[in-house]
C-alpha positions as CSV (number, residue, x, y, z in Angstrom):
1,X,42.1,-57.4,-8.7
2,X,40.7,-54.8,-5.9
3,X,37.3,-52.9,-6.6
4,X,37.9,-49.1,-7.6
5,X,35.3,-46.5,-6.8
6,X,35.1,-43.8,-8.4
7,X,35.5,-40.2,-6.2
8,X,33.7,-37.5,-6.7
9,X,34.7,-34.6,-4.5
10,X,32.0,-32.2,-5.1
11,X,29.1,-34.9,-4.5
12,X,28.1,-33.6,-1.1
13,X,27.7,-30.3,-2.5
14,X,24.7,-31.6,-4.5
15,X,22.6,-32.8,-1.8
16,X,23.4,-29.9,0.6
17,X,20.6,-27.7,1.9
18,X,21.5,-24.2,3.2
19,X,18.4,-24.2,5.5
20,X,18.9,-27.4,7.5
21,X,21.1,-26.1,10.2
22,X,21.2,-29.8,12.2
23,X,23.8,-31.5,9.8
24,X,26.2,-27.8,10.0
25,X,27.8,-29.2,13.0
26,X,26.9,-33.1,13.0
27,X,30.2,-35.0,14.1
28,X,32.2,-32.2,15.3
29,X,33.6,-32.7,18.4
30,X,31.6,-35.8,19.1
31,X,33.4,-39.0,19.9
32,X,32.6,-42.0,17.0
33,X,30.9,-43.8,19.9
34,X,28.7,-40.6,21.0
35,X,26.5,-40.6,17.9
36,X,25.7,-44.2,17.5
37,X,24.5,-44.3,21.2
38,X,21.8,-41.2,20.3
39,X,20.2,-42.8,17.5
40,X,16.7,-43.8,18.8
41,X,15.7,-46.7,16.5
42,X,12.5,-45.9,14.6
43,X,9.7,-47.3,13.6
44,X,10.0,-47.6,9.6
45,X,6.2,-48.0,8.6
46,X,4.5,-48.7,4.9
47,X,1.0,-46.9,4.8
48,X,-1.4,-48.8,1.7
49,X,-4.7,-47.7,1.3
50,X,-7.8,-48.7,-0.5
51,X,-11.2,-48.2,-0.7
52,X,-12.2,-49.6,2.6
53,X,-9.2,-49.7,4.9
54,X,-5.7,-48.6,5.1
55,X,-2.6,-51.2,5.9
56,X,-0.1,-50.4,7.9
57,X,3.2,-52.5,7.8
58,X,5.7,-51.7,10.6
59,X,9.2,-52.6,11.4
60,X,9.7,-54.1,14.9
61,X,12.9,-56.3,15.1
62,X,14.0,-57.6,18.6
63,X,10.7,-56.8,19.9
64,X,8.5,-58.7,22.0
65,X,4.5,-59.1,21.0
66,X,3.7,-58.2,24.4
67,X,5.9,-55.1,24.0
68,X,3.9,-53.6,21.5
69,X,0.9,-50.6,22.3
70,X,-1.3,-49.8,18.8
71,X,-3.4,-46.9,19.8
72,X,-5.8,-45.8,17.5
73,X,-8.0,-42.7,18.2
74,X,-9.9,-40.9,15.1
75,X,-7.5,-40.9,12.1
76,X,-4.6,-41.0,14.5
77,X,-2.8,-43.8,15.0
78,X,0.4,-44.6,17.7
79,X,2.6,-47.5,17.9
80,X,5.3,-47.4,20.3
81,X,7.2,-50.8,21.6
82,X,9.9,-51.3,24.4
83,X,13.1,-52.9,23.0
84,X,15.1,-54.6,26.4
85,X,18.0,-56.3,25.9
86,X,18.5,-59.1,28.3
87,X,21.8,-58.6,31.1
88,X,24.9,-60.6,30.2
89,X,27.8,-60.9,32.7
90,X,30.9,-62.3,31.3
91,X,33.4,-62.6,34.5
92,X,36.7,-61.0,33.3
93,X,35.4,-59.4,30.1
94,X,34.1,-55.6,29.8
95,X,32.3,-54.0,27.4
96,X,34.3,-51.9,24.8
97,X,31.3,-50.7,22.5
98,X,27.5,-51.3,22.7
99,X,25.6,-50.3,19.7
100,X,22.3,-52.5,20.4
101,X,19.7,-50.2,21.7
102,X,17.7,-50.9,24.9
103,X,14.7,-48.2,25.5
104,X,11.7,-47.2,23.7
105,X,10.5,-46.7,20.1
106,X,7.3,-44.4,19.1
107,X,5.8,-43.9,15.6
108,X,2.7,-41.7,15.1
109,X,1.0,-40.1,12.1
110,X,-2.4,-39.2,11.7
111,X,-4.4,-40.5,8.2
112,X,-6.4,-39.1,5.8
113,X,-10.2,-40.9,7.0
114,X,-11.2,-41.9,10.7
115,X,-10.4,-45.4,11.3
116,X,-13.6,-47.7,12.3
117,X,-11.6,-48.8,15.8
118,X,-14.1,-51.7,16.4
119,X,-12.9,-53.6,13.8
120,X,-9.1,-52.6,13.3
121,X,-6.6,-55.6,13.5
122,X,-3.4,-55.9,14.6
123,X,-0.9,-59.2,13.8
124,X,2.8,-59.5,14.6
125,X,4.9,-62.0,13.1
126,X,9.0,-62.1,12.8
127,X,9.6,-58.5,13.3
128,X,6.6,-57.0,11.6
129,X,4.0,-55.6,12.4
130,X,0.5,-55.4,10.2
131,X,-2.5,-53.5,11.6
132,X,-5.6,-53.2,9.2
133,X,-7.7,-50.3,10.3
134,X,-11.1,-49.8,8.4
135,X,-12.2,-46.7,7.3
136,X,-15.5,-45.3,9.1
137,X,-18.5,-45.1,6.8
138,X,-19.9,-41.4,5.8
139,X,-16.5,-40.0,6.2
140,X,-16.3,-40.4,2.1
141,X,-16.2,-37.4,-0.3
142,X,-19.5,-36.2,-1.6
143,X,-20.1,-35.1,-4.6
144,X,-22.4,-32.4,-5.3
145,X,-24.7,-31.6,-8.3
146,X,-25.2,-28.1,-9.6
147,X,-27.9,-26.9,-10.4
């Protein structure tokens, strides 16, 4: 027996925002190759946070350790990384579609406290990337009593 899905034909409708003029005209007149070759990857990140530090847990596959720049400069912190895809020749074969991506990824975002840079950490293992970035003392709320 084959799956059946169910079709709803006004579903598109619900998630449709008048205001966001960039998906109006997405796919028309673009060839189904076109799009996938303009999609940057990004950097998909997870920002914890506690009282001391913040983690940051970013997405890197394909990516070389060496390849990898963490700049961290008050509360703002960069990651960018250079994806290469190594050259293969095949005599008597072309390429028909490439959808791997070969260039440069950038991620930056700025956090709520300043980040203690001289003892921020950075480890990358299988793809991911973990940077631990202390919180600067005296940056903290204060309290004040009335009097």
């Amino acid at each position: 027996m084959s799956n059946v899905t169910r079709f709803t034909p006004f579903s598109h409708l619900a998630r449709f925002d008048p205001f966001r003029t960039d998906d109006w005209f997405k796919g028309f007149w673009v060839s189904p190759f076109a799009s996938a070759m303009d999609a940057a990857p990004q950097i998909k990140v997870d920002v914890t946070e506690n009282d001391k530090s913040y983690t940051v847990r970013a997405e890197l596959p394909g990516v070389k350790k060496e390849d990898i720049k963490v700049n961290v400069d008050g509360n703002r912190v960069s990651i960018s990384a250079e994806v290469k895809q190594e050259k293969e020749e095949k005599k008597g074969e072309k390429v028909i579609c490439r959808e791997c991506y070969q260039g440069s990824a950038y991620r930056s975002f700025t956090l709520e406290n300043k980040v203690d840079e001289t003892k921020a950490q950075a480890k990358f293992d299988n793809g991911v990337l973990e940077l631990t970035l202390p919180k600067k003392g005296g940056n903290g709320a204060k309290q004040l009593q009335v009097k």
